[in-house]
FITIZA-712173 format. One line per field, with one value per residue (C-alpha): residue number from 1; y negated, z negated, x. Coordinates in nm, 3 decimals. Each point is the difference from the previous one (the first is absolute). Layout:
<nodes>
seq = (NUM,...) .
v = (Y,...) .
w = (Z,...) .
u = (X,...) .
</nodes>
This chain:
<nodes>
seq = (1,2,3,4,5,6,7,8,9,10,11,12,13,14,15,16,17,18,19,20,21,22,23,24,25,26,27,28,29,30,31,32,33,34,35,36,37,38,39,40,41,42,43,44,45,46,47,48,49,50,51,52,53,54,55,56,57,58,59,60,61,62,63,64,65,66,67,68,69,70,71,72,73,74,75,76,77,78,79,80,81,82,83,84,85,86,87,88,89,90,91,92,93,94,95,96,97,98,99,100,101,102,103,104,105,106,107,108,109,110,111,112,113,114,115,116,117,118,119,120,121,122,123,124,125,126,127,128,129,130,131,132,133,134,135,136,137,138,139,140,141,142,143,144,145,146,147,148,149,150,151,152,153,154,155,156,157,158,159,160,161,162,163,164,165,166,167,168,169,170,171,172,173,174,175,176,177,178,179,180,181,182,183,184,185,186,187,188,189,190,191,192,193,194,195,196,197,198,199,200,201,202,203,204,205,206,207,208,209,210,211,212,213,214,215,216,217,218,219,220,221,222,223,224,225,226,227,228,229,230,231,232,233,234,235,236,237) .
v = (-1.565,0.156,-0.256,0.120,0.310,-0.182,-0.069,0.251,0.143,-0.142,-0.086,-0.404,-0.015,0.102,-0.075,0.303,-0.050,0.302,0.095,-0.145,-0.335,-0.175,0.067,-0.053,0.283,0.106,0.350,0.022,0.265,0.060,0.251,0.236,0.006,0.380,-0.021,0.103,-0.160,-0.352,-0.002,-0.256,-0.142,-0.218,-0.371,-0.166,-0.308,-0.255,-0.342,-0.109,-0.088,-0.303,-0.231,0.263,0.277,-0.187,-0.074,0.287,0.283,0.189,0.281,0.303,0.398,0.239,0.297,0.281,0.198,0.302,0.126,0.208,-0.239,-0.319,0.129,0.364,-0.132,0.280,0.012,0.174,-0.360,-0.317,-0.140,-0.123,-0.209,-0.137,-0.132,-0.125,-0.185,-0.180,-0.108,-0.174,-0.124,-0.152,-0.141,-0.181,-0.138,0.014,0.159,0.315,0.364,0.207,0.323,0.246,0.255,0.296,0.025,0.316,0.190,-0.287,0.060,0.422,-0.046,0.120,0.391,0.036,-0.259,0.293,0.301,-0.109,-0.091,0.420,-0.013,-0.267,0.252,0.320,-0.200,-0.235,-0.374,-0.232,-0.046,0.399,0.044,-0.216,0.154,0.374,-0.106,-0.118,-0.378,-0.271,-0.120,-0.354,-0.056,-0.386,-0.254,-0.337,-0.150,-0.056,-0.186,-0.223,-0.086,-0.096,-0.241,-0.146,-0.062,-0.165,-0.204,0.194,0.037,-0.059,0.158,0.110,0.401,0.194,0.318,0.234,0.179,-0.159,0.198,-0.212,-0.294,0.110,0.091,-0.288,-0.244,0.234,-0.144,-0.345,-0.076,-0.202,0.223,-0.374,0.235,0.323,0.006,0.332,0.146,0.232,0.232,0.204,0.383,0.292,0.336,0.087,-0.172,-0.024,0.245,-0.162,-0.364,0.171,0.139,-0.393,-0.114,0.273,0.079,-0.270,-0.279,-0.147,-0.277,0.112,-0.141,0.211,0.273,-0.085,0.159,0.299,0.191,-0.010,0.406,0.054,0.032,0.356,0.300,0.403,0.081,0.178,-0.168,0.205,0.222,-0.212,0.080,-0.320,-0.092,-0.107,-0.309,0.044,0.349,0.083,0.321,0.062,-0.004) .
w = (-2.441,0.110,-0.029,0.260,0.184,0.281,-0.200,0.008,-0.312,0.078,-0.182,-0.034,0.269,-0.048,0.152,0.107,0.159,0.242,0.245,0.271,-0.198,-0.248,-0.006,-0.201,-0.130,-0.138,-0.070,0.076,-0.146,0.226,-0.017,0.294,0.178,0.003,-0.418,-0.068,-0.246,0.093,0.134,-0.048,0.299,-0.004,0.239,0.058,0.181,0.076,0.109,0.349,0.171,0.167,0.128,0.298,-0.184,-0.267,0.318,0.083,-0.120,-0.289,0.120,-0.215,-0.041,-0.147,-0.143,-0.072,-0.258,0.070,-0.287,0.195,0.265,-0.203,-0.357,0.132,0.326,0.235,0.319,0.134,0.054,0.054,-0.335,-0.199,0.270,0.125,-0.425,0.040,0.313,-0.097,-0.347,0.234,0.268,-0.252,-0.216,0.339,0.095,-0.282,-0.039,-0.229,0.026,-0.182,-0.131,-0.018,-0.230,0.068,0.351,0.004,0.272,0.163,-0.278,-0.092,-0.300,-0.093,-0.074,0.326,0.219,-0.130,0.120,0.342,-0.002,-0.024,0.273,0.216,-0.048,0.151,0.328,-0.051,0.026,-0.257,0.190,-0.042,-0.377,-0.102,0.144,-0.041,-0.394,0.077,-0.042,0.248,0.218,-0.139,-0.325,-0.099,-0.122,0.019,-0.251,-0.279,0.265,0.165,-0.398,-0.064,0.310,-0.094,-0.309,0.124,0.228,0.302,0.228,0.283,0.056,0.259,-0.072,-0.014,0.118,0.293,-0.073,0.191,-0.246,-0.276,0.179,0.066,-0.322,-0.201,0.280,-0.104,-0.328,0.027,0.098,0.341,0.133,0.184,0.137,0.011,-0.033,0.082,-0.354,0.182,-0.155,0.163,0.027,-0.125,0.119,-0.309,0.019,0.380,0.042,-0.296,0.217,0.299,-0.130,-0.137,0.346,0.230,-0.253,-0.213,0.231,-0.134,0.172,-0.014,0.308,-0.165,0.174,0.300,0.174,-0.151,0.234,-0.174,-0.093,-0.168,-0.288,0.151,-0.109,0.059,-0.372,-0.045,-0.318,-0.083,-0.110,-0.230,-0.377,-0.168,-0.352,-0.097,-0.199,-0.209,-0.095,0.041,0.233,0.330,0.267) .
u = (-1.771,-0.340,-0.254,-0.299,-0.067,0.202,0.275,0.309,0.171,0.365,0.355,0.132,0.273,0.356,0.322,0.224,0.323,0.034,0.303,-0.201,-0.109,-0.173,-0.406,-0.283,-0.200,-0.327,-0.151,-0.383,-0.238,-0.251,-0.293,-0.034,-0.265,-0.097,-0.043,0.354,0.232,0.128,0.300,0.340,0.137,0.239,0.014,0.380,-0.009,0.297,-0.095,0.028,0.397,-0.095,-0.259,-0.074,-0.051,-0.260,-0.193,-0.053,-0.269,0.161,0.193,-0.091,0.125,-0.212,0.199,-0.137,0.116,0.242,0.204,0.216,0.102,-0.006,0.152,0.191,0.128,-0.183,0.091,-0.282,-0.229,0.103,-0.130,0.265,0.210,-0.392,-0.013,0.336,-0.009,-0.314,0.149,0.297,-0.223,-0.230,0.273,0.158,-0.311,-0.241,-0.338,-0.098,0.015,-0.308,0.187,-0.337,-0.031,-0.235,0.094,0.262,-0.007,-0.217,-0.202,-0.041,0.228,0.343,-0.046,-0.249,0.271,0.253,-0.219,-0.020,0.389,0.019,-0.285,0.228,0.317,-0.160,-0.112,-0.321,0.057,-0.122,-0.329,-0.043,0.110,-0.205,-0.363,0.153,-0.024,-0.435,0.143,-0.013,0.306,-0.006,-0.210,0.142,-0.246,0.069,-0.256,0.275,0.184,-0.248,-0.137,0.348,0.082,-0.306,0.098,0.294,-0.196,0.217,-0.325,0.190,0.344,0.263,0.046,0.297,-0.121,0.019,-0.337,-0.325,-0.236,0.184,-0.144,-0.348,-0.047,0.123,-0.172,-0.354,0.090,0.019,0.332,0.091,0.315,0.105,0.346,0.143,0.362,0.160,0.198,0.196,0.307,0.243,-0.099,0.201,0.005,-0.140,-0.337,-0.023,-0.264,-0.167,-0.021,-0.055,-0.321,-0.061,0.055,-0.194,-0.246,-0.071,0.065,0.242,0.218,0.346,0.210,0.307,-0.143,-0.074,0.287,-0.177,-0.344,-0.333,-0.062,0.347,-0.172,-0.190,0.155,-0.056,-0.086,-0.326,-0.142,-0.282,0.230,0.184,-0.161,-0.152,-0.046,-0.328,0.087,-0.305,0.064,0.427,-0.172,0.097,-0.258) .
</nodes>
């Protein structure tokens, strides 16, 4: 339990047996750092397969938190198969997956990720919805994270991730990136568009698309005349 200001607010570990395997888990309360209410995230580690793998840097997955794709089973991200592949990869090989809280709709919250879903059906991509509502494209902090790993004593890790800005953020925080191993899932022509805009926007490194030109993401809809919601005030504007 919390015995410094350096010290994280965190559960004794657990063992949960899971379709994937057997891991060890621990939910950590940690204070954001813009003065709102500490959030629980949740670490689940498995120990290392073999003398190779305990070698090696850690490899770690940092989740963030999507109710829709992780709990509902959308089809409009690639969320919940991303969560699911890194619980099996990590159980194979060992390591520990972060799942963060705070961080739907890469961090605008639920009700806002929801309002630019109705954005994303009349045309605008997710890059679009997101500053048609006054909010910024990509608004994940990795504080929580980096805190955590710490914690752990994971300074330096192999990370499943596709997302460079991942790296250069947790790196900015402390944390030696020592790999990057590609987390890749299979697209669907439901959430194409959406990893399209990952991959041409976003720079994201998705070799699943390759077969696919850079700009297929561009699209004739004239957004300024798509009515937004002010989150702040429900009014259009």
């Amino acid at each position: 339990m919390s015995t410094g200001p350096e010290t994280l607010d965190h559960s004794e570990a657990v063992t949960i047996p899971t379709e994937y395997g057997t891991f060890s888990v621990m939910g950590w309360l940690v204070p954001e750092p813009n003065g709102r209410a500490a959030a629980e995230h949740v670490s689940l580690s498995a120990a290392p397969t073999s003398a190779e793998e305990a070698s090696k840097p850690t490899l770690v997955r940092l989740h963030s938190e999507c109710i829709t794709g992780d709990v509902f089973g959308s089809w409009r991200c690639d969320c919940g198969p991303q969560l699911h592949l890194a619980l099996e990869r990590i159980a194979q090989h060992g390591g520990t997956a972060l799942y963060l809280r705070n961080h739907e709709g890469r961090g605008i919250g639920l009700i806002n990720k929801l309002r630019a879903y109705k954005l994303q059906d009349r045309g605008a991509d997710t890059v679009e919805a997101n500053t048609m509502l006054g909010l910024p494209a990509e608004a994940r902090d990795y504080t929580a994270a980096a805190r955590i790993l710490k914690e752990m004593s994971l300074t330096r890790i192999r990370l499943l991730t596709n997302n460079p800005d991942k790296v250069r953020k947790l790196e900015a925080l402390g944390i030696t990136v020592e790999s990057v191993v590609p987390h890749e899932v299979p697209p669907r022509e439901e959430n194409l568009r959406y990893l399209l805009t990952k991959r041409d926007r976003m720079h994201h490194h998705l070799t699943e698309l390759a077969s696919i030109e850079p700009g297929a993401t561009k699209h004739s809809t004239d957004t300024t005349n798509l009515n937004t919601t002010n989150p702040s005030t429900g009014e259009e504007s």
